[in-house]
TORDODO-7749 format. One record per residue (C-alpha): z, y, x; residue in three letters. Coordinates in steps of 0.1 Angstrom, whole numbers, plus 5000, padded with zeros to 4 digits. Layout:
N
ZYXALA...
This chain:
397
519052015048UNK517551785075UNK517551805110UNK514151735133UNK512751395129UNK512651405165UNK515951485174UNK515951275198UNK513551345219UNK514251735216UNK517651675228UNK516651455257UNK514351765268UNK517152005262UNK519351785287UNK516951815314UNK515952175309UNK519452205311UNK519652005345UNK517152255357UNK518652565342UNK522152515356UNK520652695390UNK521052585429UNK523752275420UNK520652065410UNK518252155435UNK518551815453UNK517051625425UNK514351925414UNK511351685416UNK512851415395UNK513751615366UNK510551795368UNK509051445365UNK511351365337UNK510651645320UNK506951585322UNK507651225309UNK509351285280UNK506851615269UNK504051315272UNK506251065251UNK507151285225UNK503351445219UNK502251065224UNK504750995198UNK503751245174UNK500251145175UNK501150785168UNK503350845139UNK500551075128UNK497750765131UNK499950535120UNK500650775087UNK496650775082UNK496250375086UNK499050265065UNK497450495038UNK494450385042UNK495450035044UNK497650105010UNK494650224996UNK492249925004UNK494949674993UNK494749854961UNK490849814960UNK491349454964UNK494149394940UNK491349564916UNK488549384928UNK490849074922UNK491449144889UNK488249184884UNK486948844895UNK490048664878UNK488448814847UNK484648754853UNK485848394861UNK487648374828UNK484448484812UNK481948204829UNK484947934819UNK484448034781UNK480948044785UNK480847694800UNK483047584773UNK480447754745UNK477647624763UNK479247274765UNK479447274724UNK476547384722UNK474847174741UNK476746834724UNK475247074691UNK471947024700UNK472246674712UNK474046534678UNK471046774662UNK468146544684UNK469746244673UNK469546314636UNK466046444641UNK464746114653UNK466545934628UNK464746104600UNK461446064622UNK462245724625UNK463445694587UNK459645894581UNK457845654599UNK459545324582UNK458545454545UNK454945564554UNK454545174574UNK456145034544UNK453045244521UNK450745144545UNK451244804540UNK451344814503UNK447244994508UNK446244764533UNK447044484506UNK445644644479UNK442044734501UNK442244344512UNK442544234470UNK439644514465UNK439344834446UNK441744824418UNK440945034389UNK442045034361UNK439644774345UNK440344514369UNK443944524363UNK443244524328UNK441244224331UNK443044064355UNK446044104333UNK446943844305UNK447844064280UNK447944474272UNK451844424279UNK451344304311UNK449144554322UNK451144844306UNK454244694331UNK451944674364UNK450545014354UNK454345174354UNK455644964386UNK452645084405UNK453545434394UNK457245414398UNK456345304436UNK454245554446UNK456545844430UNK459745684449UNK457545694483UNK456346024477UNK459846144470UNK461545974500UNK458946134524UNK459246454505UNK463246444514UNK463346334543UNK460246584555UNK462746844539UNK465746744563UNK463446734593UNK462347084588UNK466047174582UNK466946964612UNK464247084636UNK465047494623UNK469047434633UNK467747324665UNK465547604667UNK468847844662UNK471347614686UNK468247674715UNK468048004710UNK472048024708UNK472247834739UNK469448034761UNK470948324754UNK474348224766UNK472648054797UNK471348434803UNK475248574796UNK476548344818UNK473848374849UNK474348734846UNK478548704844UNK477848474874UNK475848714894UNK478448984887UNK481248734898UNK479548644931UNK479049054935UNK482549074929UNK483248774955UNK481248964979UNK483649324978UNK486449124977UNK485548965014UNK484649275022UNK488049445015UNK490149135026UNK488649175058UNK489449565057UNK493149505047UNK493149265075UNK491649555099UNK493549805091UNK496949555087UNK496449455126UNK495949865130UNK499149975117UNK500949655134UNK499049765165UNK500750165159UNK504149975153UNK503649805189UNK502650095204UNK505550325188UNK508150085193UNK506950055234UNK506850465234UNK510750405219UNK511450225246UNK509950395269UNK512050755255UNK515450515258UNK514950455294UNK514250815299UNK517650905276UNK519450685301UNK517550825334UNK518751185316UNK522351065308UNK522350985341UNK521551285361UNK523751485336UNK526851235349UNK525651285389UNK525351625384UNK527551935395UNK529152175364UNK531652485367UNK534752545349UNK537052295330UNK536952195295UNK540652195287UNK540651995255UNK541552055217UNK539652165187UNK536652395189UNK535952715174UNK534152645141UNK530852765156UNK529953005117UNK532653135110UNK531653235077UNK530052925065UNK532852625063UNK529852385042UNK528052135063UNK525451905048UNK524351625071UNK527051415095UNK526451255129UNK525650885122UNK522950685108UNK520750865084UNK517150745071UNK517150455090UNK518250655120UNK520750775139UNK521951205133UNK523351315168UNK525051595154UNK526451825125UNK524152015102UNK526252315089UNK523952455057UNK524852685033UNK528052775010UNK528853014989UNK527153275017UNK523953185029UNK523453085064UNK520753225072UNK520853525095UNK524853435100UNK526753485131UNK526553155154UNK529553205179UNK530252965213UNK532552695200UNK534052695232UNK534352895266UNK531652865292UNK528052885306UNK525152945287UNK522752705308UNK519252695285UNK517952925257UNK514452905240UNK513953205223UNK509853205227UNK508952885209UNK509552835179UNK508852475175UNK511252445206UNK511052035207UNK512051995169UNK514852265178UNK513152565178UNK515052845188UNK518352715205UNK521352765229UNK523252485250UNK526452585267UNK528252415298UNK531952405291UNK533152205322UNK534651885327UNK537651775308UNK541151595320UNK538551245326UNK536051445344UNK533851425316UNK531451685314UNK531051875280UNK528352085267UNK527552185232UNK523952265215UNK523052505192UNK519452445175UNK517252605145UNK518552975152UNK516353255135UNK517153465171UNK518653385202UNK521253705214UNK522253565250UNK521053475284UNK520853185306UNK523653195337UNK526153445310UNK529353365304UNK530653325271UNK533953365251UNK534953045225UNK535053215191UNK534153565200UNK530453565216UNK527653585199UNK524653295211UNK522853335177UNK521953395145UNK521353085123UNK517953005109UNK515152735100UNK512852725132UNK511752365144UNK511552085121UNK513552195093UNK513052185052UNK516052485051UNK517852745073UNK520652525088UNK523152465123UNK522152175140UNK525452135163UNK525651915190UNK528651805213UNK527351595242UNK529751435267UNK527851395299UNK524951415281UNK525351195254UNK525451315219UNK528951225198UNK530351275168UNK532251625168UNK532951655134UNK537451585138UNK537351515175UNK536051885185UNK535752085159UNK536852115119UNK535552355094UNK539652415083UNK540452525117UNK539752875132UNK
């Protein structure tokens, strides 16, 4: 079971409806615990609605990190994408330059054979038309004539060939260019379109980083502001304590153990001392092997009752509750005990009250609560302490 989140606050404006309920003794300082009281209702709601703002930034802000961390991922992979496509493009591009080369090697290779016929016709136009007749008669023999005849053939068929070939590896040359181009254009338009993505993807990512930001400086702006309405509720504790200590109280508290304050339920679940990051200022007692709900709450000690709240049942965080003055002890020390989360209250302020016997309550879940439970409190003047041992025990009574 868990006790209100707000404890604290609850029982700071138990003490002072207490002051005020304990009748004519605390007329002289009326105004300043009315003040108090309307101090510490202003903290508390101020409170509530900063925890509650503070709840809606920091998931807001988890949220938005989350975006980003996406968005992150996301560019971290677009710019893994443009890096291999830079890489591709770069072999490509060293393809397409070694592919250039060769191509005006063969032109150049193209061009040296047909000078090289050219020549060979320009000498032959100089000498004149040379048919067959004239190198037959020019000839000093058949056999001579026979080997001109075949040379001249030979040559041309060997030019013919070579520009045949190397015309065959220029059209190869020139088609593998043709494919590296196209091969290269379309990964220029892969990687303008990656990059237009990426520099989307750049521009979200500003965009969130500057909302993390936001939202960061919101929720350490709620922290501020929490931490100054802390401060502000500690002064207030102490201003309370205080006025509890200068205050007048009947009767004497004359010491030793308590009355366990349900007598049929020994089990407690929750001790004072820190819990959650916070401090418990008192004793949940939850259930056994009898439920606790609708069980018998009886005055741990004899006294006053000097506050009820038996209308609200948010009550502060206590909802319905009982506090009881039991008088100073042997170092004029003046103890009172709290009983919160009751499902009804049975008694009235000003009645006097029997340790172990009276009825305040029956146990409940009103307030802040997850489960019926006793919160017990034991506050010497004013300040909550730890009762379990010291005042009461759930093997006594």
């Amino acid at each position: 079971m868990t006790c209100p989140k707000k404890r604290r606050l609850a029982a700071l404006f138990a003490a002072v409806v207490m002051l005020i309920g304990a009748g004519s003794a605390f007329s002289a300082g009326a105004a300043t615990q009315s003040e108090l009281e309307q101090k510490l209702a202003q903290l508390q709601n101020k409170e509530k609605e900063l925890k509650k703002d503070l709840s809606k930034a920091s998931t807001e802000l988890s949220a938005s990190q989350q975006r980003k961390n996406l968005l992150d991922a996301q560019i971290d992979n677009a710019t893994e994408q443009i890096e291999l496509l830079d890489r591709q493009l770069s072999q490509i591009s060293a393809k397409v330059e070694q592919s250039d080369k060769k191509i005006a090697e063969k032109e150049v290779s193209i061009a040296e054979t047909k000078d090289k016929l050219a020549i060979r016709l320009r000498t032959v136009v100089k000498t004149g038309n040379v048919s067959t007749l004239q190198m037959l008669l020019s000839t000093k023999n058949y056999t001579e004539y026979l080997f001109k005849a075949k040379a001249m053939q030979r040559i041309a068929a060997q030019d013919q060939a070579m520009i045949d070939e190397l015309q065959v590896s220029l059209t190869e040359l020139e088609a593998e260019k043709k494919e590296l181009e196209a091969e290269k254009a379309q990964l220029e338009k892969t990687k303008s379109a990656s990059t237009a993505k990426k520099n989307e993807l750049d521009a979200l990512c500003t965009a969130a980083q500057k909302e993390v930001k936001n939202l960061q400086s919101t929720v350490s702006s709620y922290n501020e502001q929490l931490k100054k309405n802390q401060q502000e509720i500690e002064q207030t504790d102490r201003d309370i304590e205080r006025l509890i200590r200068e205050s007048a109280s009947t009767g004497s508290y004359n010491g030793g153990m308590m009355f366990w304050p349900v007598p049929t339920v020994r089990n407690y679940s929750s001790k004072f001392g820190e819990r959650w990051g916070k401090i418990h200022k008192g004793l949940d007692i939850a259930n056994g092997k009898i439920p606790i709900y609708g069980e018998n709450i009886v005055a741990a000690a004899s006294g006053t009752v000097i506050y009820v709240n038996k209308t609200s049942t948010w009550g502060g965080g206590y909802g319905y509750y009982v506090m009881v003055d039991h008088g100073k002890n042997a170092n004029g020390v003046k103890i009172t005990t709290l009983y919160a989360h009751c499902s009804a209250v049975l008694v009235s302020v000003g009645q006097t009250v029997v340790g172990g016997k009276t009825v305040l309550a029956r146990a409940g879940r009103t307030g802040n609560v997850t489960g019926p439970h006793l919160h017990f409190e034991v506050r010497e003047n004013g300040k909550q302490v730890d009762p379990l041992g010291t005042y009461v025990s759930p093997r006594v009574n």
